[in-house]
MILUMKOL-860601 format. One record per residue (C-alpha): residue in one letter; x, y, z. Coordinates in steps of 0.25 Angstrom, whole numbers, plus 2048, in hexadecimal, padded with zeros to 3 digits. Each point is the difference from the previous one (the first is absolute). Layout:
% MILUMKOL-860601
 gutor  xx  yy  zz
     A   X   Y   Z
...
***
This chain:
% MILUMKOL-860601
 gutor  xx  yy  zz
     X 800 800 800
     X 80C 80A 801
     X 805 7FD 7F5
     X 7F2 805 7F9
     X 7FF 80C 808
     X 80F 804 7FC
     X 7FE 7FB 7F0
     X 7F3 801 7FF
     X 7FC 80E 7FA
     X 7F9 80A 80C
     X 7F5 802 7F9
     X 7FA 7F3 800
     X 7F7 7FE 80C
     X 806 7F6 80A
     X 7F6 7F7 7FF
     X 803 7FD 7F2
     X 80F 7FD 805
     X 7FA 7F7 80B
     X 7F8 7F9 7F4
     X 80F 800 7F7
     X 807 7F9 80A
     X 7F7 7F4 802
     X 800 800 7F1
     X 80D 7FE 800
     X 7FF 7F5 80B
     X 7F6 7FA 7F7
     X 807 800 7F5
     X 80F 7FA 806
     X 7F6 7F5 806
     X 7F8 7FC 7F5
     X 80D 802 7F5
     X 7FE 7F3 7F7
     X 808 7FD 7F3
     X 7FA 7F9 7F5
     X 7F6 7FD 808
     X 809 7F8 80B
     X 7FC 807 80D
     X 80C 803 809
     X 801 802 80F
     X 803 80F 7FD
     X 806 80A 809
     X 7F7 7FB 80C
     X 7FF 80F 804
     X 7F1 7FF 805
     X 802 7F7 80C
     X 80C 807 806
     X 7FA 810 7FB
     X 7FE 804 80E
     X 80D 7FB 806
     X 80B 80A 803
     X 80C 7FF 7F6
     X 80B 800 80A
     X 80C 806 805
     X 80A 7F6 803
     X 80B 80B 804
     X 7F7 805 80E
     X 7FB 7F1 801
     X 7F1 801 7FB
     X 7FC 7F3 7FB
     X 7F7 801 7F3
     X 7FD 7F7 7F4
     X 80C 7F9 7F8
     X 80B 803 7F6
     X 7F7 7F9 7F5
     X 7F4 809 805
     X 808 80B 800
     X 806 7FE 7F1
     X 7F1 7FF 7FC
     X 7FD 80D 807
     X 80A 808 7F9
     X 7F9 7FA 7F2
     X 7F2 803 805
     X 806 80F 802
     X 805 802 7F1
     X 7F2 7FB 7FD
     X 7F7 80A 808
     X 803 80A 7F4
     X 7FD 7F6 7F3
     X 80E 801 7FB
     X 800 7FA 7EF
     X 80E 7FD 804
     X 808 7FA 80E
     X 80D 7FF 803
     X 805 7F8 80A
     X 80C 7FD 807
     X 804 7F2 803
     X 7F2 7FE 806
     X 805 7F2 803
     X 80D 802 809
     X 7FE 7FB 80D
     X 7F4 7F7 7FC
     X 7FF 7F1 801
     X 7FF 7F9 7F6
     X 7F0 7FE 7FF
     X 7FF 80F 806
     X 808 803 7F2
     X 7F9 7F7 7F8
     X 7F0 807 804
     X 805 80D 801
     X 806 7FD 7EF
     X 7F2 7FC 7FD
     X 7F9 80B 805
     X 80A 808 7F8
     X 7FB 7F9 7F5
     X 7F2 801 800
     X 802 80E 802
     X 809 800 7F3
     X 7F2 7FB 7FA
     X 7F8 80B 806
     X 803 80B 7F4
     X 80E 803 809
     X 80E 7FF 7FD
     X 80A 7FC 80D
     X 80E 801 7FE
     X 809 7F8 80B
     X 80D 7FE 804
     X 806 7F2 806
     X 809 7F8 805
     X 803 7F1 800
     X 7F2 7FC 7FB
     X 7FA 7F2 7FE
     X 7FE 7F9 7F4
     X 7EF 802 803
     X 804 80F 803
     X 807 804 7F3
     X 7F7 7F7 7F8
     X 7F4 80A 804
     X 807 80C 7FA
     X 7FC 805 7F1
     X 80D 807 7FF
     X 80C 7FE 805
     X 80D 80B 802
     X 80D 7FA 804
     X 80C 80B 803
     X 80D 7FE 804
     X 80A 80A 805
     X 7F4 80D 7FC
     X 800 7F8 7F2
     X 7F5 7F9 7F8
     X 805 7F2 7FE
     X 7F0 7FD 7FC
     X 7F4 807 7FD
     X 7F3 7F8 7FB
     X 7F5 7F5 801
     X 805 7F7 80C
     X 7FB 7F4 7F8
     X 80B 804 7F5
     X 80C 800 80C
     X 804 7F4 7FF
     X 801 7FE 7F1
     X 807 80D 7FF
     X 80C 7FC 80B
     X 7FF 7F2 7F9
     X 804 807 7F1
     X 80C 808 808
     X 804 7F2 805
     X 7FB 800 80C
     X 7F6 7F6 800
     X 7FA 7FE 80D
     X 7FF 7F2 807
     X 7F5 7F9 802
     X 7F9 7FF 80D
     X 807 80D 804
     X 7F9 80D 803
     X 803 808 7F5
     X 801 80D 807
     X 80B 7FA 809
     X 809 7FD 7F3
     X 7FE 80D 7FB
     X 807 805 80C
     X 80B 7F6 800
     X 802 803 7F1
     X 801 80F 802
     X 80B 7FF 80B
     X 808 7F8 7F6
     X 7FC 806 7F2
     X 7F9 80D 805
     X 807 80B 7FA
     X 803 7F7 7F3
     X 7F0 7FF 7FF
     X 7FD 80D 802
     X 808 805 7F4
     X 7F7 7F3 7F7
     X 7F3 806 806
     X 807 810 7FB
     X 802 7FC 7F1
     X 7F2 7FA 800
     X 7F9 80C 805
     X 80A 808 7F6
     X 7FB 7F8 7F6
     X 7F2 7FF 804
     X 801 811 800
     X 806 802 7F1
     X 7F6 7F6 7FD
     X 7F5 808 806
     X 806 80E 7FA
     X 800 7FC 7F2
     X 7F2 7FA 800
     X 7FD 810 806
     X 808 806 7F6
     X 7FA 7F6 7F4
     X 7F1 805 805
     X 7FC 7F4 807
     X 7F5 804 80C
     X 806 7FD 80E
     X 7F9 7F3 803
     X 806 7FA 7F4
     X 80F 805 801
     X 7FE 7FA 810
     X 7FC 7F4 7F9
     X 80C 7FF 7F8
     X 808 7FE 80E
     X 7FF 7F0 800
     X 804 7F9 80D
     X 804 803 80E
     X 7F7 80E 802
     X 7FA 80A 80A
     X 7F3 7F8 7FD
     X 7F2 808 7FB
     X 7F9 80D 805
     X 7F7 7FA 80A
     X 809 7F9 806
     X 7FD 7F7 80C
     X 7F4 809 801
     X 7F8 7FA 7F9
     X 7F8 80C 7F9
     X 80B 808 7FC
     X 7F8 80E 809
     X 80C 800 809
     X 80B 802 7F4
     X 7FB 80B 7F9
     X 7FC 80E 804
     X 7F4 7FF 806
     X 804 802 80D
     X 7F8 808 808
     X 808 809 80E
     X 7F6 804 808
     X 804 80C 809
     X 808 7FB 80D
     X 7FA 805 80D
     X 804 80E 808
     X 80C 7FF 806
     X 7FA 805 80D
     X 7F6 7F4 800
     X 80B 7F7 800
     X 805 806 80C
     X 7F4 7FD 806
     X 7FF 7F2 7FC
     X 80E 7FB 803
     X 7FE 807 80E
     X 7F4 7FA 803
     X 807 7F3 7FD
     X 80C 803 809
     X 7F6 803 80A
     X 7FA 7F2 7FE
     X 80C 7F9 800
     X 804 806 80E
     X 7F3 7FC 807
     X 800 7F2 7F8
     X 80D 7FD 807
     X 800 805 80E
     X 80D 7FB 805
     X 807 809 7F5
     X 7FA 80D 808
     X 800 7F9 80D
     X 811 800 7FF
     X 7FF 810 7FC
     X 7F7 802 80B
     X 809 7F8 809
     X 80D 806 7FC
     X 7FC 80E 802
     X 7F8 7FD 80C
     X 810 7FC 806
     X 806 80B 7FB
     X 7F3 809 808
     X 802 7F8 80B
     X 811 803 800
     X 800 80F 800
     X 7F3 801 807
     X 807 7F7 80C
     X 80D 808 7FD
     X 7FA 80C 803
     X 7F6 7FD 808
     X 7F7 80C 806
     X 809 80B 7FD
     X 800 80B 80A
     X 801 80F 800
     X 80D 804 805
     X 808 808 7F8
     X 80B 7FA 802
     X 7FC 7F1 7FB
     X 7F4 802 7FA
     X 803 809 7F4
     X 80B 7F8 7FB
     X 7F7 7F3 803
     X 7F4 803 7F9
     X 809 807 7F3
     X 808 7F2 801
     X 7F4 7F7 7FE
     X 7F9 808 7F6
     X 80E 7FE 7F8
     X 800 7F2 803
     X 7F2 7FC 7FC
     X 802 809 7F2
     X 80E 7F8 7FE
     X 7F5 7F1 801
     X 7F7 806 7F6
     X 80A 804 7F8
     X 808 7F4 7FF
     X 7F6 7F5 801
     X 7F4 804 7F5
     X 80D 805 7F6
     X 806 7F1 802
     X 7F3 7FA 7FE
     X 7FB 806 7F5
     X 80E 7FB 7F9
     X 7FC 7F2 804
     X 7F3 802 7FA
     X 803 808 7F1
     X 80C 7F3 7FF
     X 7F3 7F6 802
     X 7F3 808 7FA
     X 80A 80A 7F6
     X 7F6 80B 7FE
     X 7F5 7FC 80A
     X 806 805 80D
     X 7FB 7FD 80C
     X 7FA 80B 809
     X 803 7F7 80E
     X 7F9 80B 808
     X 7F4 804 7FA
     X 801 80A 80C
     X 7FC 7F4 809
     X 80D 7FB 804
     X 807 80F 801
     X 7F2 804 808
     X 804 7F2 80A
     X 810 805 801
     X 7FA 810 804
     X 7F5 7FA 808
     X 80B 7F8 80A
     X 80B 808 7FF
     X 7F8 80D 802
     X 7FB 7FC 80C
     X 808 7F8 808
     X 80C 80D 7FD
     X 7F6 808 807
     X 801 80B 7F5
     X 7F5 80A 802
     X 7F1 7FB 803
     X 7F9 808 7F4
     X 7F6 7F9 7F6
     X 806 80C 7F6
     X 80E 7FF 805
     X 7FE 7F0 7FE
     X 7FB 801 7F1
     X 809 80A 7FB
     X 80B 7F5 805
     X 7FC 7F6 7F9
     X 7FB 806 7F2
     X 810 806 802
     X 803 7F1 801
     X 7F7 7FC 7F6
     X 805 808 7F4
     X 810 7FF 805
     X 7FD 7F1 7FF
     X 7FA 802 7F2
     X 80C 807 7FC
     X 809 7F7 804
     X 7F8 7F4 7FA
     X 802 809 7F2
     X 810 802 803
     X 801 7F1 803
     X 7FA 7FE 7F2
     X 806 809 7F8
     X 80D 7FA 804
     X 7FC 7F3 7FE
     X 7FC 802 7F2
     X 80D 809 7FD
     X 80A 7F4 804
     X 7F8 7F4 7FC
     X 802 7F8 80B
     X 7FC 7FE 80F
     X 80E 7FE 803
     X 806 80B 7FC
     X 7F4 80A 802
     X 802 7FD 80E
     X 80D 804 801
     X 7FE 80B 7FB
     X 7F2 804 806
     X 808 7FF 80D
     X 80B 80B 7FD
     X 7F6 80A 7FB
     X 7F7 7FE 80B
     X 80A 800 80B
     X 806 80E 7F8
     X 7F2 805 800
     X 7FC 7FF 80E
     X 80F 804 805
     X 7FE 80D 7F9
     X 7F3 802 801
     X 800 80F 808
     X 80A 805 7F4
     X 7F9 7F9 7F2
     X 7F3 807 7FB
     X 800 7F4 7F7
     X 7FF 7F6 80C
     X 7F1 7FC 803
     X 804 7FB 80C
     X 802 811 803
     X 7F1 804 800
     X 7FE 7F4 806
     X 807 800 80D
     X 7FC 80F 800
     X 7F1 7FF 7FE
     X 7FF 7F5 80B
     X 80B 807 80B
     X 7F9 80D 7FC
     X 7F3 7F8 804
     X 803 7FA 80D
     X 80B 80B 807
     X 7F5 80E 7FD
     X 7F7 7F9 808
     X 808 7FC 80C
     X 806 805 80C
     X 80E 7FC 807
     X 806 803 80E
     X 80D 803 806
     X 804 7FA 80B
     X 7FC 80D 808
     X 7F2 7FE 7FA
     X 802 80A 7F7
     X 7F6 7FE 7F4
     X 806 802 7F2
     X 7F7 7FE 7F5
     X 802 7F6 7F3
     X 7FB 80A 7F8
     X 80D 80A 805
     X 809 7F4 7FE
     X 7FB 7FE 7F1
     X 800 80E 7FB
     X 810 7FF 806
     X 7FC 80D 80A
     X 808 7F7 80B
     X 810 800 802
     X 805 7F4 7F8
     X 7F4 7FA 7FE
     X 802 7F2 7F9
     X 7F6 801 7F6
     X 805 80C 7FA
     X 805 7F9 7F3
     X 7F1 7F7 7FF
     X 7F8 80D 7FF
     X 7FF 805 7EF
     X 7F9 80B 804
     X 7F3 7FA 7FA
     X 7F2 7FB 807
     X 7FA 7F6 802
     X 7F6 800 7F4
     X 80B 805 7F7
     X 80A 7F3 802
     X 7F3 7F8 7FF
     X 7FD 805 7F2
     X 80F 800 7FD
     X 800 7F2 805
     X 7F2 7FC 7F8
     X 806 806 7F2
     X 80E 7F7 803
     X 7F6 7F5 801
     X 7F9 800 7F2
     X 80D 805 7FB
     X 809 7F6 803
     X 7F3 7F5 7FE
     X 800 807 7F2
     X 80F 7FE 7FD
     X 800 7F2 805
     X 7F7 7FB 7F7
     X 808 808 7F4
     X 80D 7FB 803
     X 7F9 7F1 802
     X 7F9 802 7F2
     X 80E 806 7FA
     X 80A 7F7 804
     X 7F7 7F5 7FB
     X 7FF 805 7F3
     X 80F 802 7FF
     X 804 7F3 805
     X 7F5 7FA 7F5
     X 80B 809 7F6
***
């Protein structure tokens, strides 16, 4: 069904998708050829089963299921023409051999279905209209499988009997490969001037085709069938807003977390310890001046170091697993969690508006450093590397985060230090009171915070902090989207 909803055009109405998708059900299950009924894709009795994840542990339907559900997918669309690649690695060999015969009774339906593969059986190959068979990016042969054996044969090459022909093609190529790809080069040369001066004499085009006898490309339907699929007649239908994807894929990572509730019950547990670590580290802060200022500055810089680190390393776990579907961990539930414990077990002060202007400060540094995470993973490639360096920028940026108007980590610390010290008041040990707010705006001698304060409010590194977010969200997804297309180059 998601594979409609991102294929299928926005237009049409979802329950027309709905109807599509159990077409296609139907249609892998009743797939017959020649009037032998096959055991199809068997997609209808598993279409409510979760797919699986066997990375994070969720059990779901089997490898076979799964190669089917990738063919079912391709079909939700009515594609003339299907490519697959090696649909049968990994397969048993009766998996192989029901999933080949679906393949073919689809090649009867008016479609066209290219494949690559590896070491097939005889019963596989024998399936198979046309047969291509390449050796080092070469064409050793190109034509009607059923003419193989009788052209390797005429190059000396006849293949034993009782022996899968496919498996002495290959032996062949490692011994006479190069040799027969220059025999298979002065054919097709030969087949070309034949076809050129049939052009050049007037001939139509079918004709001159014609005059190309022996191993060939085979006819315009193809294994199609009806021949719709190899000629222009295709229709694009418009691809859905880009926007609505965005909303189907987040609803289906949203699904995916609450179908597997030990993935979400290891984030809630690993920021739960880290709440619990700084909030037992510094546990019910008090107001003297001469402990408390430092304290309460200390753990607000320690808890922006955690959700720094920790949503930056896992979002380059997640864009090396999912690529461009990164993983949003928090959906402001886990941050909220980590706010929630640490907020009041520090003691910071008891304020509903002092409470949620902490944690939307957390919420969007979070954010940012979810986005840094993946822009970085995407520039090096690798989770390794990206890592490593994810490590040295963040550690760069919170150690000089009161000098670089760059740093995010900046208007963070200054939002949520700006929002907790104007509000309280600290003691001497004479009892004198000093206000936070005195502090903050460096109005004491050698007050400790004088660096943190950027001379901004509270709002402002808010809004400053909530462009950073879609801007580095923005410039994730560019460099993701960029650097694939230049590795592709």
């Amino acid at each position: 069904m998601l594979a409609a909803l991102l294929k299928l055009p926005r237009s049409m109405r979802r329950a027309d998708k709905v109807a599509r998708v159990d077409a296609v059900l139907k249609e892998l299950a009743s797939a017959w050829d020649g009037g032998t009924a096959h055991r199809g894709l068997e997609l209808e009795g598993c279409q409510h089963t979760l797919v699986g994840d066997e990375v994070v542990g969720l059990k779901g339907i089997s490898g076979g299921q799964r190669r089917r559900v990738s063919v079912g997918i391709e079909l939700v669309k009515s594609p003339r023409v299907l490519f697959l690649d090696e649909p049968t690695s990994g397969l048993d060999s009766e998996m192989a051999v029901s999933l080949v015969d679906t393949l073919v009774a689809l090649a009867r339906q008016n479609r066209t279905v290219c494949t690559t593969i590896h070491q097939p059986n005889s019963y596989i190959t024998s399936k198979f209209d046309d047969f291509m068979l390449l050796h080092a990016g070469s064409s050793v042969y190109c034509g009607k499988w059923c003419d193989s054996v009788g052209y390797f044969a005429s190059h000396g090459c006849p293949c034993p009997q009782f022996m899968n022909p496919s498996d002495y093609f290959m032996s062949v190529l490692k011994e006479r490969g190069d040799e027969l790809v220059g025999e298979w080069g002065k054919q097709e040369c030969g087949r070309s001037s034949a076809r050129l001066a049939a052009l050049e004499a007037g001939e139509a085009p079918a004709a001159a085709a014609a005059n190309g006898n022996g191993a060939e490309h085979g006819d315009a339907k193809g294994s199609g069938g009806g021949g719709d699929g190899a000629h222009g007649g295709l229709q694009v239908q418009p691809s859905v807003p880009w926007v609505y994807q965005v909303y189907v894929l987040a609803g289906r990572m949203f699904r995916q977390w609450w179908r597997n509730p030990a993935m979400l019950l290891s984030e809630a547990c690993q920021y739960g310890f880290m709440a619990l670590f700084v909030g037992l580290v510094y546990l019910q802060l008090n107001n003297s001046l001469a402990t408390g200022v430092n304290d309460r500055a200390a753990s607000l810089w320690f808890a922006m170091a955690i959700l720094s680190f920790t949503p930056s390393y896992t979002a380059v776990v997640a864009w090396d697993k999912d690529r461009l579907l990164l993983r949003r961990e928090s959906q402001q539930g886990i941050t909220a969690l980590f706010c929630v414990v640490m907020y009041f077990m520090v003691g910071y002060y008891p304020s509903a508006g002092c409470f949620f202007t902490f944690l939307l400060a957390f919420c969007l540094f979070q954010l940012i450093s979810e986005s840094v995470g993946g822009m970085w993973a995407a520039v090096c490639g690798n989770s390794t590397y990206a890592i490593l360096v994810l490590t040295f920028v963040l550690l760069f940026l919170l150690s000089f985060s009161d000098f670089l108007l760059f740093s995010y980590s900046t208007y963070a610390y200054a939002a949520v230090v700006d929002n907790e010290f104007t509000h309280v008041t600290f003691y001497t040990k004479n009892g004198v009171a000093v206000p936070g707010a005195a502090i903050w705006n460096n109005e004491v001698e050698n007050s400790p915070l004088a660096q943190a304060n950027n001379g901004l409010s509270v709002a402002t590194n808010l809004l400053i902090l909530l462009a950073l977010t879609v801007g580095t969200r923005l410039m994730a997804f560019a460099l993701i989207w960029g650097m694939a297309r230049l590795r592709k180059l």
